[in-house]
DRENVEXZA-124976 format. One record per residue (C-alpha): residue number from 1; residue in one letter; x negated, y, z negated. Coordinates in steps of 0.5 Angstrom, whole numbers, padded with zeros to 4 digits, always signed. Layout:
N
<site><n>NUM</n><res>A</res><east>X</east><north>Y</north><up>Z</up></site>
...
***
This chain:
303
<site><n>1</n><res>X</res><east>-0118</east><north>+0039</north><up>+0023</up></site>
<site><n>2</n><res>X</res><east>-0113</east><north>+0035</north><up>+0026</up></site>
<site><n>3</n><res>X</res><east>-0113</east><north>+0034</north><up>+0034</up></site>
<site><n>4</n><res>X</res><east>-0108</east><north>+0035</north><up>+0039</up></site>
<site><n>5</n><res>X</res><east>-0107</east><north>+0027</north><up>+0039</up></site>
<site><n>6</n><res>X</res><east>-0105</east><north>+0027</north><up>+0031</up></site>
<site><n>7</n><res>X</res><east>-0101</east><north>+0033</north><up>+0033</up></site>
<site><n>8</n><res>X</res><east>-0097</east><north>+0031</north><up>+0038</up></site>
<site><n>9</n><res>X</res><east>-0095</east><north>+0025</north><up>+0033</up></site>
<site><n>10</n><res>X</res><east>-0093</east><north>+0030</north><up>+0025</up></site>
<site><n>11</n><res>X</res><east>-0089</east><north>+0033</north><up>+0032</up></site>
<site><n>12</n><res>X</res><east>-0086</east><north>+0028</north><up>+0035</up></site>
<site><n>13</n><res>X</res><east>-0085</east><north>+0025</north><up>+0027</up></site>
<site><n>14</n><res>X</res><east>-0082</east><north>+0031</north><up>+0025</up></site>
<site><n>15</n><res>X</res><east>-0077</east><north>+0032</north><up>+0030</up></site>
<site><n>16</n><res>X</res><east>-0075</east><north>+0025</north><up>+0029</up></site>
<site><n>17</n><res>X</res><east>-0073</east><north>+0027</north><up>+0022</up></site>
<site><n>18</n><res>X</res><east>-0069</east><north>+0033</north><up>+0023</up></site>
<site><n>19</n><res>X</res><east>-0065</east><north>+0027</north><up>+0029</up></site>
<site><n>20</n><res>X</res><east>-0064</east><north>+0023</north><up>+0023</up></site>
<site><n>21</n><res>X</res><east>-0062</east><north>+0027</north><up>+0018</up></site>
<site><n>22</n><res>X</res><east>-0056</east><north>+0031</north><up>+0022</up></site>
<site><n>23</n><res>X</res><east>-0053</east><north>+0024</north><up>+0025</up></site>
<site><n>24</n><res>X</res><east>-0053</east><north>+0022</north><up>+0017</up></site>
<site><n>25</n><res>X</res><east>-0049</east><north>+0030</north><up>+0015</up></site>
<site><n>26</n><res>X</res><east>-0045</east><north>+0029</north><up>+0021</up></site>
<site><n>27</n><res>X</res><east>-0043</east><north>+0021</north><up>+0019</up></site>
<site><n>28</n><res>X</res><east>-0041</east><north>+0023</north><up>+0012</up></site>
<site><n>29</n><res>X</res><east>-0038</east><north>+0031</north><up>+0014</up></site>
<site><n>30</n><res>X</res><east>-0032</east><north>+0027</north><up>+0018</up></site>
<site><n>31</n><res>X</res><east>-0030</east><north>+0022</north><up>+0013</up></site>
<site><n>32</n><res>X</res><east>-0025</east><north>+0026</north><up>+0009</up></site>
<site><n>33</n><res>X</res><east>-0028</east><north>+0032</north><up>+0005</up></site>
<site><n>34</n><res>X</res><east>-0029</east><north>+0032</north><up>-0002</up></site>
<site><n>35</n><res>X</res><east>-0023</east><north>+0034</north><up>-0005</up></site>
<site><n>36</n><res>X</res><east>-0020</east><north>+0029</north><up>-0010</up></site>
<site><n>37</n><res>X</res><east>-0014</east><north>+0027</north><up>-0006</up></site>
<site><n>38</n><res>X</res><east>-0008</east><north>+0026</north><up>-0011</up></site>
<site><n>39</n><res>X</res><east>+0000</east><north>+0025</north><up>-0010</up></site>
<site><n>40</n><res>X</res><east>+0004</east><north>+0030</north><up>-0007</up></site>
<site><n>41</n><res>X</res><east>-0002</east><north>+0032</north><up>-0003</up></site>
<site><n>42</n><res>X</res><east>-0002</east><north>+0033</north><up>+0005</up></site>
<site><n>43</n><res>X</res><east>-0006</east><north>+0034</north><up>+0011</up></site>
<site><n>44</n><res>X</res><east>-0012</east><north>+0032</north><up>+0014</up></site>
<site><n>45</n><res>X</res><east>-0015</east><north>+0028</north><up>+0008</up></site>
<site><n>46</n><res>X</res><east>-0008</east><north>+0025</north><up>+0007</up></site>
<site><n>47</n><res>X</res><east>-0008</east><north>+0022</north><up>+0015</up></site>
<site><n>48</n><res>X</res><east>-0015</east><north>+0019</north><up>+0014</up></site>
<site><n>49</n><res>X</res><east>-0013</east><north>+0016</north><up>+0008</up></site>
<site><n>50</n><res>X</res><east>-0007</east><north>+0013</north><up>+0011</up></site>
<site><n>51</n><res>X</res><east>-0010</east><north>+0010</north><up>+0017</up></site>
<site><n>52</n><res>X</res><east>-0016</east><north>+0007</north><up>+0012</up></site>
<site><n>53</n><res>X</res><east>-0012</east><north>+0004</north><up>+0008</up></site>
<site><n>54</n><res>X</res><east>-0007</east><north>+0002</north><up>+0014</up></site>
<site><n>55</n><res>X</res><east>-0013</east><north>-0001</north><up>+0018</up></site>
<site><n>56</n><res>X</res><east>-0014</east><north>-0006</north><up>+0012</up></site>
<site><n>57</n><res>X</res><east>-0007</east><north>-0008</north><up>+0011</up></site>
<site><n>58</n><res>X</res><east>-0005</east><north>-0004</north><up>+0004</up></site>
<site><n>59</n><res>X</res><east>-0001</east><north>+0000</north><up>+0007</up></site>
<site><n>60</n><res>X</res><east>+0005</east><north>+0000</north><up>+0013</up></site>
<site><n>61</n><res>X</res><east>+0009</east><north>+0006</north><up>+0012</up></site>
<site><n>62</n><res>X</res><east>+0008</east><north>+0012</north><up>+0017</up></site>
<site><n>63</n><res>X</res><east>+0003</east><north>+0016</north><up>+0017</up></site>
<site><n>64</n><res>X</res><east>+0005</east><north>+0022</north><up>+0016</up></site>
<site><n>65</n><res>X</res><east>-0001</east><north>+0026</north><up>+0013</up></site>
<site><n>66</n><res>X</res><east>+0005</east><north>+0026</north><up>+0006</up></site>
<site><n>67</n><res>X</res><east>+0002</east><north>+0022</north><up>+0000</up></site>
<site><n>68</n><res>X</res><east>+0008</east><north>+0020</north><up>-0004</up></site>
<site><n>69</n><res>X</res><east>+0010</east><north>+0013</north><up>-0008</up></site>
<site><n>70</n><res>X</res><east>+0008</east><north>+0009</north><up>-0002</up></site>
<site><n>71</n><res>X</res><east>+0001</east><north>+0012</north><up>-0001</up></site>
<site><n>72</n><res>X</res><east>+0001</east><north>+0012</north><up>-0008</up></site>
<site><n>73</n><res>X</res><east>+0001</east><north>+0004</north><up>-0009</up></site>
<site><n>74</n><res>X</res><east>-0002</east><north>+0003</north><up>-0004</up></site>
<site><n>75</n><res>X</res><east>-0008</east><north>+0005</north><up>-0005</up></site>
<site><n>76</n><res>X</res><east>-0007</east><north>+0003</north><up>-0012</up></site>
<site><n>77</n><res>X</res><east>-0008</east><north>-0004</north><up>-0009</up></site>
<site><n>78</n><res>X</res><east>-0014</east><north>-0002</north><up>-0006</up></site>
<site><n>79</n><res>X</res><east>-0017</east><north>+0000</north><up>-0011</up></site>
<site><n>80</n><res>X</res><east>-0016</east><north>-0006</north><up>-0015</up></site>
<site><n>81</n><res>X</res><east>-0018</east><north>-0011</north><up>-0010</up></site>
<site><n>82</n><res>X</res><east>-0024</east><north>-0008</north><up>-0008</up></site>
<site><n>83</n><res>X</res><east>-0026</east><north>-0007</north><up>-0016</up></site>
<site><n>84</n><res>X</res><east>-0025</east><north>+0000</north><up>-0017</up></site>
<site><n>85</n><res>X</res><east>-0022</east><north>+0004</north><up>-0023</up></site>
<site><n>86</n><res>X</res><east>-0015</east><north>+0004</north><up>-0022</up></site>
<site><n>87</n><res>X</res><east>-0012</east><north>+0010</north><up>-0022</up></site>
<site><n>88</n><res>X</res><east>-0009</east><north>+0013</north><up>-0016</up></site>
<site><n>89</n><res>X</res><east>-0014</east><north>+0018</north><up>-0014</up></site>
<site><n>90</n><res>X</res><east>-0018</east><north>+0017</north><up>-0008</up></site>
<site><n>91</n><res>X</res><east>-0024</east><north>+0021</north><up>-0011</up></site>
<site><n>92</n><res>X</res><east>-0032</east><north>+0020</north><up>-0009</up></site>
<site><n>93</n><res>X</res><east>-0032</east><north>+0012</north><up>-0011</up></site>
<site><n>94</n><res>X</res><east>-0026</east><north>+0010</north><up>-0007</up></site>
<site><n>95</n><res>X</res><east>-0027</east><north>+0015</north><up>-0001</up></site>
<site><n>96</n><res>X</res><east>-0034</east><north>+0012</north><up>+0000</up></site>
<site><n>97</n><res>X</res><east>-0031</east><north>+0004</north><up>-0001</up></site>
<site><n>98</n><res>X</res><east>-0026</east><north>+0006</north><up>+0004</up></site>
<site><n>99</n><res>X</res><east>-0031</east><north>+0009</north><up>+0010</up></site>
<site><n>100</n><res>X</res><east>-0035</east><north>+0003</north><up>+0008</up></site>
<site><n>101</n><res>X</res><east>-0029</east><north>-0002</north><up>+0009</up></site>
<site><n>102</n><res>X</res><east>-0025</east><north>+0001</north><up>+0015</up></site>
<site><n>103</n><res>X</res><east>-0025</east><north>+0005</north><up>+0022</up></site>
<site><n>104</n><res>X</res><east>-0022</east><north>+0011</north><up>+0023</up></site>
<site><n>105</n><res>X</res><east>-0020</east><north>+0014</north><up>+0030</up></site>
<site><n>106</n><res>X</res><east>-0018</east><north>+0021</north><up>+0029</up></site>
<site><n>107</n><res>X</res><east>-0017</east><north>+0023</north><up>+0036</up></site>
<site><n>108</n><res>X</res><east>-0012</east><north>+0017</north><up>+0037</up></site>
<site><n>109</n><res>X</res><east>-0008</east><north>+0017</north><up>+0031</up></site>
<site><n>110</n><res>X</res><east>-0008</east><north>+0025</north><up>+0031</up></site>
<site><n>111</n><res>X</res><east>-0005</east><north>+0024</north><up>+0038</up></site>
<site><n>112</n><res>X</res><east>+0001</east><north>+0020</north><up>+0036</up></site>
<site><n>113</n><res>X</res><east>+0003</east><north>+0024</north><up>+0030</up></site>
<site><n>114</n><res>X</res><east>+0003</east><north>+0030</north><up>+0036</up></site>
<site><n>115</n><res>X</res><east>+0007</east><north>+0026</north><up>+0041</up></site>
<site><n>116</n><res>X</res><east>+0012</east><north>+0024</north><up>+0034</up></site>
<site><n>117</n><res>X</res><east>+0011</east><north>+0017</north><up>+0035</up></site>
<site><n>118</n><res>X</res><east>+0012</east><north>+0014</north><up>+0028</up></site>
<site><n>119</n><res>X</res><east>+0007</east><north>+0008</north><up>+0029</up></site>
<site><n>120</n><res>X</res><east>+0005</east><north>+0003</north><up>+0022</up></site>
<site><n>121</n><res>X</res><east>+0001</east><north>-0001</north><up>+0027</up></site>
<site><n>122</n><res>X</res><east>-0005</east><north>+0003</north><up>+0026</up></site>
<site><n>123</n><res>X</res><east>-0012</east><north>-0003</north><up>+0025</up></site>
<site><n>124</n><res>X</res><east>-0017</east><north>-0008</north><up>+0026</up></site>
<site><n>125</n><res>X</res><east>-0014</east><north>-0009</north><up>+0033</up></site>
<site><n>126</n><res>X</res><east>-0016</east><north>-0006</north><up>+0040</up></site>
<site><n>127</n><res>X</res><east>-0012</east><north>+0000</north><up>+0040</up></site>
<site><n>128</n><res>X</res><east>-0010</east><north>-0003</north><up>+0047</up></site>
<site><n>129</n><res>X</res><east>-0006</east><north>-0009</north><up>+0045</up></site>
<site><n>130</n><res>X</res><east>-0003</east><north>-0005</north><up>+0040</up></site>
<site><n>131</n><res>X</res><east>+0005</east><north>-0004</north><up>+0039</up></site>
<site><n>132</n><res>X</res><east>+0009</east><north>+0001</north><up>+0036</up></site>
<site><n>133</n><res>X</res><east>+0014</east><north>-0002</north><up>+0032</up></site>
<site><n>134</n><res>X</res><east>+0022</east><north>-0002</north><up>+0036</up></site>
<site><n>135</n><res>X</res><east>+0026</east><north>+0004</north><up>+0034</up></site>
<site><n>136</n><res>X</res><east>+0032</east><north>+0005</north><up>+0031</up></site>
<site><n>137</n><res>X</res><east>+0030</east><north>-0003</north><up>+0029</up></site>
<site><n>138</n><res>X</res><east>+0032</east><north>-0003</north><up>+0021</up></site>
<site><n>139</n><res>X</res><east>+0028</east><north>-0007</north><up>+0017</up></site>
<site><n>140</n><res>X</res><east>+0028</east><north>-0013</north><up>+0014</up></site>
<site><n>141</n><res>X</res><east>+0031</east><north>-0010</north><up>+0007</up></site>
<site><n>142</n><res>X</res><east>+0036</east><north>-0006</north><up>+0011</up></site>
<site><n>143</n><res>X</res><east>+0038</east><north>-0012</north><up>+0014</up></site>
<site><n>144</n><res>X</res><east>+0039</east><north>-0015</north><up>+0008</up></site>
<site><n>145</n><res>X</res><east>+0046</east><north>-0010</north><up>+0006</up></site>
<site><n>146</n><res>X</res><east>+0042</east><north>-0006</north><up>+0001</up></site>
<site><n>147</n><res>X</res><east>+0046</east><north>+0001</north><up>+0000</up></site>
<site><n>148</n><res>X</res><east>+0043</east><north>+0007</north><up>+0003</up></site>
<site><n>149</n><res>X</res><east>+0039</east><north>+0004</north><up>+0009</up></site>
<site><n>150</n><res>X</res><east>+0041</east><north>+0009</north><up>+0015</up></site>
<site><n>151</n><res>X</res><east>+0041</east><north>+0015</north><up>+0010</up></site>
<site><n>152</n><res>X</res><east>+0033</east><north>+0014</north><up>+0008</up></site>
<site><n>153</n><res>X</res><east>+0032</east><north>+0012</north><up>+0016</up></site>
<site><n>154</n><res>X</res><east>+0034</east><north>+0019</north><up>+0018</up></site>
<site><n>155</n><res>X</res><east>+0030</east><north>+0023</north><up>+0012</up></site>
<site><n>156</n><res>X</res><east>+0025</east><north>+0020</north><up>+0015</up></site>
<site><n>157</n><res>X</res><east>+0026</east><north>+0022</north><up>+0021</up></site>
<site><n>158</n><res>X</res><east>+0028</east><north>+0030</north><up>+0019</up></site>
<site><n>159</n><res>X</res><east>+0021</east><north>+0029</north><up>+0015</up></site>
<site><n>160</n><res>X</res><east>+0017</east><north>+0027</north><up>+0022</up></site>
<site><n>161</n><res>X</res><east>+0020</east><north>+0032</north><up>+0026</up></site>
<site><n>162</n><res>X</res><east>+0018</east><north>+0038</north><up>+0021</up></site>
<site><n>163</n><res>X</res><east>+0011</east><north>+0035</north><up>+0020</up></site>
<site><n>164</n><res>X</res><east>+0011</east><north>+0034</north><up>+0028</up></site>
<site><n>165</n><res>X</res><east>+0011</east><north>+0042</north><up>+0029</up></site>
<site><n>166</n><res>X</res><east>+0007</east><north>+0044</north><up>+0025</up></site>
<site><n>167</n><res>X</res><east>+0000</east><north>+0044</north><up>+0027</up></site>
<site><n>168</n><res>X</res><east>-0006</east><north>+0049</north><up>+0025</up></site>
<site><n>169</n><res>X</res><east>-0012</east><north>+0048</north><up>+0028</up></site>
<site><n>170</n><res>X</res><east>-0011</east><north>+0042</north><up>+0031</up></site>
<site><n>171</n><res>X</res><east>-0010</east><north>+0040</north><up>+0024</up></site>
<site><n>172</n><res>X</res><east>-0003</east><north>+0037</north><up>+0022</up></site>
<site><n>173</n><res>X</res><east>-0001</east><north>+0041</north><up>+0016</up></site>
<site><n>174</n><res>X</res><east>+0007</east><north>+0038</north><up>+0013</up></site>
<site><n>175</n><res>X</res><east>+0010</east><north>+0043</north><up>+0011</up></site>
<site><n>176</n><res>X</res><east>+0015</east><north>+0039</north><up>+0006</up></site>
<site><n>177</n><res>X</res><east>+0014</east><north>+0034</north><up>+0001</up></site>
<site><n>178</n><res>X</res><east>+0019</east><north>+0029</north><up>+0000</up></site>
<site><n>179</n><res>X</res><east>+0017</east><north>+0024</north><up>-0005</up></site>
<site><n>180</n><res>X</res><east>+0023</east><north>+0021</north><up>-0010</up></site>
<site><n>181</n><res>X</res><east>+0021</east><north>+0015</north><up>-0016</up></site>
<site><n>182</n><res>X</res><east>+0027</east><north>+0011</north><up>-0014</up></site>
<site><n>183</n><res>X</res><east>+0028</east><north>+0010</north><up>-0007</up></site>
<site><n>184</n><res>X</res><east>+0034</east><north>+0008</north><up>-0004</up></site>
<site><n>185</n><res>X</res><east>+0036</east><north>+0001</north><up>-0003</up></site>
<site><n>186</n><res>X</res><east>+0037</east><north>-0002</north><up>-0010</up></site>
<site><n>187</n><res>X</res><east>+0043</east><north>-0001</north><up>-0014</up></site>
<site><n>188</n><res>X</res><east>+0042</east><north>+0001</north><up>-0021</up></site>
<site><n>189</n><res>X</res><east>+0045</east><north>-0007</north><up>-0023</up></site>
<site><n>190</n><res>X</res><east>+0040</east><north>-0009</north><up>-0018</up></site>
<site><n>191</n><res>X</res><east>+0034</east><north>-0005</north><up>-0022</up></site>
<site><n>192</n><res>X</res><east>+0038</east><north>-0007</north><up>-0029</up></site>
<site><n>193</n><res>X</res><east>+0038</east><north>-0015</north><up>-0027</up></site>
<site><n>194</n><res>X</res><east>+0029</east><north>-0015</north><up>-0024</up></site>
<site><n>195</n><res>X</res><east>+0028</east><north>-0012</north><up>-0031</up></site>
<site><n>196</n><res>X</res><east>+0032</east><north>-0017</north><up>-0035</up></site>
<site><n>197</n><res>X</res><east>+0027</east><north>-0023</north><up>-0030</up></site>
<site><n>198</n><res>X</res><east>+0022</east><north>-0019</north><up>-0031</up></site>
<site><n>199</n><res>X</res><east>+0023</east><north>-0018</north><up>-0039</up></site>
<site><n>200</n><res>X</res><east>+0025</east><north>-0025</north><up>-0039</up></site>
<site><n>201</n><res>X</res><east>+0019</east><north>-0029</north><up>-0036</up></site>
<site><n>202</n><res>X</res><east>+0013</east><north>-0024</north><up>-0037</up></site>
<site><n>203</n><res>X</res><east>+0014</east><north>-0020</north><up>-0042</up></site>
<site><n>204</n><res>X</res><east>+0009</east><north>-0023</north><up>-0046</up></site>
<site><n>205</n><res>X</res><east>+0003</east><north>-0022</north><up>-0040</up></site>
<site><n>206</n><res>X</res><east>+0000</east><north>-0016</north><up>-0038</up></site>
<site><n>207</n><res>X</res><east>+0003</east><north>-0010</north><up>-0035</up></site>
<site><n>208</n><res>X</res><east>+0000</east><north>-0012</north><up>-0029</up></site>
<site><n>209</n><res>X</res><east>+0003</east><north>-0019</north><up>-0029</up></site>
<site><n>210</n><res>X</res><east>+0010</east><north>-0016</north><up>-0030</up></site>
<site><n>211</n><res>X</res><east>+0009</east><north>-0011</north><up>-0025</up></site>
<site><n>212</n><res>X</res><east>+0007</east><north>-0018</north><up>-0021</up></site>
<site><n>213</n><res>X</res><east>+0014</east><north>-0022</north><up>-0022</up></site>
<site><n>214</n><res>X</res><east>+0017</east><north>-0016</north><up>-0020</up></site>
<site><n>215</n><res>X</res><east>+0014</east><north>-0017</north><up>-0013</up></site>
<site><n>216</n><res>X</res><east>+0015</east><north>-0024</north><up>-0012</up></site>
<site><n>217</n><res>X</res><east>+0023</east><north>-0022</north><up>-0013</up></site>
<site><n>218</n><res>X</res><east>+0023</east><north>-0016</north><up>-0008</up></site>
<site><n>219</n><res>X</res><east>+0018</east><north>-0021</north><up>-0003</up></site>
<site><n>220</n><res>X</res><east>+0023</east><north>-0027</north><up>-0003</up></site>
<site><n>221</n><res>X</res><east>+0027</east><north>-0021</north><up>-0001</up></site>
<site><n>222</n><res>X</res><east>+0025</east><north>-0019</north><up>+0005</up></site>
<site><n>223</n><res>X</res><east>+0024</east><north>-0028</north><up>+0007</up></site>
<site><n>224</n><res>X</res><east>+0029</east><north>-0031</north><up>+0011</up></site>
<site><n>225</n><res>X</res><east>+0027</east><north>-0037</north><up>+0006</up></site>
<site><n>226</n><res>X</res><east>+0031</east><north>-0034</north><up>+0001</up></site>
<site><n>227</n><res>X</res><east>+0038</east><north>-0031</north><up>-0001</up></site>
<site><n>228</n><res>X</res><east>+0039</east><north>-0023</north><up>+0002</up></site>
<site><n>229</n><res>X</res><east>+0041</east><north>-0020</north><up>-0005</up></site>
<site><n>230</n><res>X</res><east>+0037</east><north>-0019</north><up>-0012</up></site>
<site><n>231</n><res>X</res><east>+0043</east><north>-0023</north><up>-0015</up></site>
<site><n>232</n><res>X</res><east>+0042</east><north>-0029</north><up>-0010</up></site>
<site><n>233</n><res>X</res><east>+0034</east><north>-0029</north><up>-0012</up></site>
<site><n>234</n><res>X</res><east>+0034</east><north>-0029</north><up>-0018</up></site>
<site><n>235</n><res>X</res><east>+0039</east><north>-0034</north><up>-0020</up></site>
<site><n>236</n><res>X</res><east>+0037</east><north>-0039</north><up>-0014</up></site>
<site><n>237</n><res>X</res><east>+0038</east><north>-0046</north><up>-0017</up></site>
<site><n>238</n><res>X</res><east>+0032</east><north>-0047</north><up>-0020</up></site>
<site><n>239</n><res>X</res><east>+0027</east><north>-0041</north><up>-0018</up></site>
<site><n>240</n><res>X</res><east>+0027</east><north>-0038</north><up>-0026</up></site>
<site><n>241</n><res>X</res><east>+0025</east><north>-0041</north><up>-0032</up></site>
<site><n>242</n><res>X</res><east>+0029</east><north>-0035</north><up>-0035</up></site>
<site><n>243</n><res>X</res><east>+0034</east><north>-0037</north><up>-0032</up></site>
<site><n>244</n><res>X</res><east>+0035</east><north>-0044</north><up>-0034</up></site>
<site><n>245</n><res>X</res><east>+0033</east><north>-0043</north><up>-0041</up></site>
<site><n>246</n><res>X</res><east>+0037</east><north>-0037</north><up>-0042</up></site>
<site><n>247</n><res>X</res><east>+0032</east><north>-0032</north><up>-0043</up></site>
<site><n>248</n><res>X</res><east>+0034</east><north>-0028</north><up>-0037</up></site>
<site><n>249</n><res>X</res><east>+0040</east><north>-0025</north><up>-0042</up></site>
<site><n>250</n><res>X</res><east>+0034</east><north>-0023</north><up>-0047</up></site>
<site><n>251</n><res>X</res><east>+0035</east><north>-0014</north><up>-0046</up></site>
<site><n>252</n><res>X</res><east>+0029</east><north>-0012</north><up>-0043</up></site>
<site><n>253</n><res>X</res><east>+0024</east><north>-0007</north><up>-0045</up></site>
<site><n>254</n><res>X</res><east>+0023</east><north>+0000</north><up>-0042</up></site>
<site><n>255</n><res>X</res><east>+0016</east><north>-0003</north><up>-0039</up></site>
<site><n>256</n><res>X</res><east>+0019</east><north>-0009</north><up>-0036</up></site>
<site><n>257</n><res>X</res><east>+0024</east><north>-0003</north><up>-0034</up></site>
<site><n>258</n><res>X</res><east>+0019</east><north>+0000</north><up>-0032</up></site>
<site><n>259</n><res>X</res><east>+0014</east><north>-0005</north><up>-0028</up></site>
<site><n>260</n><res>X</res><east>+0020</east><north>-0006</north><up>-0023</up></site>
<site><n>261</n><res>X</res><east>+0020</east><north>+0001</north><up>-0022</up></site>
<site><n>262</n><res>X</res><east>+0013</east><north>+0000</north><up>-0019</up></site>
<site><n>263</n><res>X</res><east>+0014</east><north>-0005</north><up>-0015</up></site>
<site><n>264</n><res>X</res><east>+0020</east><north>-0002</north><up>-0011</up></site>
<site><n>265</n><res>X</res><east>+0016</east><north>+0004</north><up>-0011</up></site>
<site><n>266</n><res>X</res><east>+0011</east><north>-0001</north><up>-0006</up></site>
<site><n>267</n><res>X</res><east>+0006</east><north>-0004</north><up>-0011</up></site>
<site><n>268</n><res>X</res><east>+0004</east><north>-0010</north><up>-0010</up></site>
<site><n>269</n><res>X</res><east>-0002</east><north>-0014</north><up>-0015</up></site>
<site><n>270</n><res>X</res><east>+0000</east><north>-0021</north><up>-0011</up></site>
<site><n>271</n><res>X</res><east>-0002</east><north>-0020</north><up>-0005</up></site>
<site><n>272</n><res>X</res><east>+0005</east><north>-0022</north><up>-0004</up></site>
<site><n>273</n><res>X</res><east>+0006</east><north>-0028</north><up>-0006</up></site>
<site><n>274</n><res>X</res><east>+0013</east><north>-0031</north><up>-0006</up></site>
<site><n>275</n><res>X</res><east>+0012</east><north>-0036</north><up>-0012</up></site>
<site><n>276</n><res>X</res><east>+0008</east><north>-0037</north><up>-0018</up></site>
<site><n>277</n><res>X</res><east>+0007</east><north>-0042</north><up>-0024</up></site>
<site><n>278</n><res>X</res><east>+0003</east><north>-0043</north><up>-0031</up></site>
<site><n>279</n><res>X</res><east>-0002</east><north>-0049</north><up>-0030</up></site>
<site><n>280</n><res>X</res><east>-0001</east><north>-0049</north><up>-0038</up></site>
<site><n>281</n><res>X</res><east>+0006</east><north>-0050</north><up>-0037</up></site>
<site><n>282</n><res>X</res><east>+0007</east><north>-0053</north><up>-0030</up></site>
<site><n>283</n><res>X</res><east>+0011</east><north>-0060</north><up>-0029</up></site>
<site><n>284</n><res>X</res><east>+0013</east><north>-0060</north><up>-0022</up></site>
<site><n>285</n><res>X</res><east>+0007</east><north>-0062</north><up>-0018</up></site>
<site><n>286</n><res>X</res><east>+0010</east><north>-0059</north><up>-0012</up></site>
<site><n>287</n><res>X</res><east>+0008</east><north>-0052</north><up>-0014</up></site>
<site><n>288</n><res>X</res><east>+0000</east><north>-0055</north><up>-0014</up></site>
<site><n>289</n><res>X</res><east>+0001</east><north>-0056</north><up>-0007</up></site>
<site><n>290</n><res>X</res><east>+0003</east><north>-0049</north><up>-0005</up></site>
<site><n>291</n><res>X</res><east>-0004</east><north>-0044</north><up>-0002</up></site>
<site><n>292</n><res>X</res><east>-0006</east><north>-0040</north><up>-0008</up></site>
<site><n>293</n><res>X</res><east>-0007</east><north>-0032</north><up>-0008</up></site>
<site><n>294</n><res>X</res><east>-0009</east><north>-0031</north><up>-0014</up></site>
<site><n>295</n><res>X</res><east>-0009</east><north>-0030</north><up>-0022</up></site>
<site><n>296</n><res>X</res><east>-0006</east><north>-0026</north><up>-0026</up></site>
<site><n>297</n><res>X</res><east>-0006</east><north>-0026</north><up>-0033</up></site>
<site><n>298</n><res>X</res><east>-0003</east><north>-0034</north><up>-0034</up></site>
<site><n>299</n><res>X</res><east>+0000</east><north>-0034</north><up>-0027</up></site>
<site><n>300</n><res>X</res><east>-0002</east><north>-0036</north><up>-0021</up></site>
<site><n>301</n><res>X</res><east>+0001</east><north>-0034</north><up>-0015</up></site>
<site><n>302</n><res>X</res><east>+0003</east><north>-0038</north><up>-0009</up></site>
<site><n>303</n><res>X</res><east>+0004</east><north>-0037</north><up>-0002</up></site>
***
């Protein structure tokens, strides 16, 4: 029969277990539920979603509990970077990468959305030396004389005053989903003529490479270095082979079309690289001297 000394320790032991197992089922009950969060989904699961993937530099929209295209691609990207199957769904796997590789602050982020703050600085930084974007500043893009930049700005902000209101529980709860597969800013020509330089300098590369020239279009956009129009970009004196070969009035394919669809959308495989170059092919020696990103399919991809 067991002493009062052996006793003491099975109870000490035992109490020690159930500490351990409650503090583990907390941990995991707080991130995310274990719903398959998808596009068009909104709420709670949403918001973590966007701070997670926010905190990792994925995402710099607002969060707003809505998933619409940028979340989308964004964690797409996640996704690939981190070697997770690639579709768009934030499902057990993801979800576990995501709590494993960020931080959420729950009370904080839900304290801005309450107060209407639109803020796409929430990260790896003390939350007091954080600063929310300047309102009423436009963005690079908008700067650039896009069509239709005043107008996506004030549905954003009638989106963020119906998500503002509606609070349930202390749970933020977005009444409508607003989400549109082309967004505004780019004309119908401007899409026609990426497809062109898509088609015409990656169409023999892999959809996400195509996808990735896209990217480098939209990103030298958005860098004072380059011209402020797609037209401008594209034809820059010596920026596309496609260009001084001809090939940029080859008529594109429904997947070129299609890839630049994707990168509009915030889809971004490059790591938002501003040139790439084929190593196989490459004569000029100073795209040699550019900080290399990545690769992908035969390009690499420069800062």
């Amino acid at each position: 029969m067991l002493n009062s000394k052996w006793l003491k320790v099975i109870g000490i032991l035992f109490f020690c277990t159930i500490l351990l197992s409650s503090g583990i089922h907390i941990r995991e009950t707080n991130a995310f539920s274990n719903q398959v969060i998808q596009h068009g989904a909104v709420g709670d699961d949403v918001i973590e979603l966007q701070s997670r993937l926010q905190y990792l530099g994925f995402y710099n929209g607002n969060i707003d509990g809505v998933f619409g295209w940028r979340t989308y691609w964004a964690l797409r990207n996640f996704q690939y970077e981190f070697g997770l199957k690639i579709d768009g769904l934030a499902g057990p796997k993801t979800k576990e990468k995501l709590v494993k590789a960020s931080k959420y602050n729950e009370q904080y982020v839900k304290e801005n959305i309450n107060k209407g703050n639109k803020f796409t600085h929430y990260g790896g930084t003390d939350l007091s030396k954080q600063s929310k974007p300047n309102k009423g500043q436009p963005s690079k893009k908008q700067g650039k004389g896009q069509a239709g930049s005043s107008q996506q700005q004030q549905q954003q902000q009638q989106q963020q005053q119906t998500n503002r209101g509606n609070t349930e529980q202390g749970q933020t709860v977005p009444q409508k989903v607003t989400a549109t597969h082309v967004p505004n800013g780019f004309s119908q020509n401007d899409i026609n003529l990426m497809a062109n330089a898509v088609y015409g300098e990656a169409r023999g590369e892999p959809y996400i490479g195509q996808v990735a020239v896209a990217a480098v279009i939209l990103n030298r956009l958005e860098n004072s270095a380059f011209p402020n129009t797609v037209a401008g970009v594209i034809f820059e004196p010596g920026a596309f082979t496609a260009v001084a070969d001809g090939q940029i009035y080859l008529t594109p394919n429904e997947q070129a079309k299609k890839a630049v669809l994707d990168a509009i959308n915030g889809w971004d495989p490059t790591g938002e690289a501003i040139y790439y170059f084929n190593p196989d092919t490459a004569t000029n020696a100073w795209i040699w001297s550019r900080p290399q990103i990545k690769k992908i399919g035969k390009h690499i991809f420069c800062k």
